[in-house]
N, C-alpha and C positions, 0 to 999 in steps of 0.2 A: 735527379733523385737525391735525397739524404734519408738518413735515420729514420724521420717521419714516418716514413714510406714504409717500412717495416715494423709500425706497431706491434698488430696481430702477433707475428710472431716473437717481438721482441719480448712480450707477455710471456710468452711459452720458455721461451731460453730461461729469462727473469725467473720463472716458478719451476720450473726444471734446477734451475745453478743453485735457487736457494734451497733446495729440498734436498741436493746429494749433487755438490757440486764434483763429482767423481763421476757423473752420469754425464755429464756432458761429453760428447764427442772435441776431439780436436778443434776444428772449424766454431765448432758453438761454444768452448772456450775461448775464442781468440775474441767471438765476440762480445761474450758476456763480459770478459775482463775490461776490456778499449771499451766498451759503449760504458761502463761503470766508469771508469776513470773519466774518460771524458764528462760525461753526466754531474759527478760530483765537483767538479773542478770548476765545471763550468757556474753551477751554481753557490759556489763558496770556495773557490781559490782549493790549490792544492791541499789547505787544510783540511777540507773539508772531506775529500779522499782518504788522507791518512787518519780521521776520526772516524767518520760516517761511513767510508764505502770499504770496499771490500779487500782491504788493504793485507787482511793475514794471506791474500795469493798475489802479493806485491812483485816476487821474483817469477810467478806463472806470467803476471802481467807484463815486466820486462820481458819474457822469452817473447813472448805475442807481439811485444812491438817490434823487437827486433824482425821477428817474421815479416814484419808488415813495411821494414826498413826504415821505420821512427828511431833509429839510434840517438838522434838527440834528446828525444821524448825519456829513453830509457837514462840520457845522465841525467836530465833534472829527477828521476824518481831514485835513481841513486845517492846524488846531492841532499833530497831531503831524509832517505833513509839512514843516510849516515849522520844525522844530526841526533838520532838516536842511541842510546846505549847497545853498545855489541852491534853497530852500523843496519837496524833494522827494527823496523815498529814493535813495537811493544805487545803482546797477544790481546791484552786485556784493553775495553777501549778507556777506561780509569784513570792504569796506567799512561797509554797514548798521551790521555789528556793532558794529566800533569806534568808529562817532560814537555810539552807543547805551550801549555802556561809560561812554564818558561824561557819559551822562546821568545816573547811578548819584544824585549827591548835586547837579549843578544844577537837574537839573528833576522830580525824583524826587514832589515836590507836585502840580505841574502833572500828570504821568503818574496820580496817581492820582486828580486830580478828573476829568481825563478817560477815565481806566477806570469810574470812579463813573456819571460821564453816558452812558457807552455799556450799561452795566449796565441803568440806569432805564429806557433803549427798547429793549434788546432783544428783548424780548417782543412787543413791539406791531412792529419789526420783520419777525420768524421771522412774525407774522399776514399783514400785511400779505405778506409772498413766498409764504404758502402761498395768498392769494388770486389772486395773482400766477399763480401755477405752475397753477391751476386754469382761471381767465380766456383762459388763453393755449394752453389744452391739453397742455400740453409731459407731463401723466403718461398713461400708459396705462390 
């Protein structure tokens, strides 16, 4: 099994988290967060997370991986939130952007050893949530 397999409802979480992400239960948090992160990462590098996805529940997201015992997963999103001013994304995605332009040539290394190390677990990861998502009932 993977993610796939859980469209239908991934739909429903998706339109539930973005409507009142407050409404989500525990279990449907852990997944909406991990399936986002992963998602976006996978299709454009961690940056694409801290622009695009749903990065203002960054520290919901480290609690969830911790849950999920991804401790490594939660320093690389520490390492890139501290590249930020006051160690945490910026609210506005604007803002985001622009401290992120200049990341272009300071931290450009650092970005890709940490794309690198998100890469090596994402697989073990996506398992880990689809045990998740089974454990917890949350598919139909």
């Amino acid at each position: 099994m993977d993610l796939g397999d859980f469209h239908e409802d991934w739909c429903k979480i998706v339109d539930k988290g973005m409507r009142d992400y407050s409404s989500l239960t525990s279990p449907e948090r852990v997944w909406f967060n991990i399936q986002v992160l992963v998602s976006m990462a996978q299709n454009g590098g961690l940056c694409s997370y801290f622009v695009e996805g749903t990065v203002e529940h960054v520290l919901e997201t480290m609690e969830d991986l911790r849950l999920l015992g991804a401790n490594e997963m939660v320093c690389i999103l520490e390492k890139m939130s501290s590249l930020f001013p006051n160690g945490r994304p910026c609210k506005e995605i604007s803002d985001r952007m622009d401290v992120m332009t200049g990341w272009r040539g300071k931290h450009r290394k650092l970005l890709d050893i940490l794309n690198k190390e998100f890469y090596q677990r994402d697989d073990e990861l996506e398992k880990e949530l689809v045990e998740y998502i089974i454990e917890n009932k949350l598919s139909s």
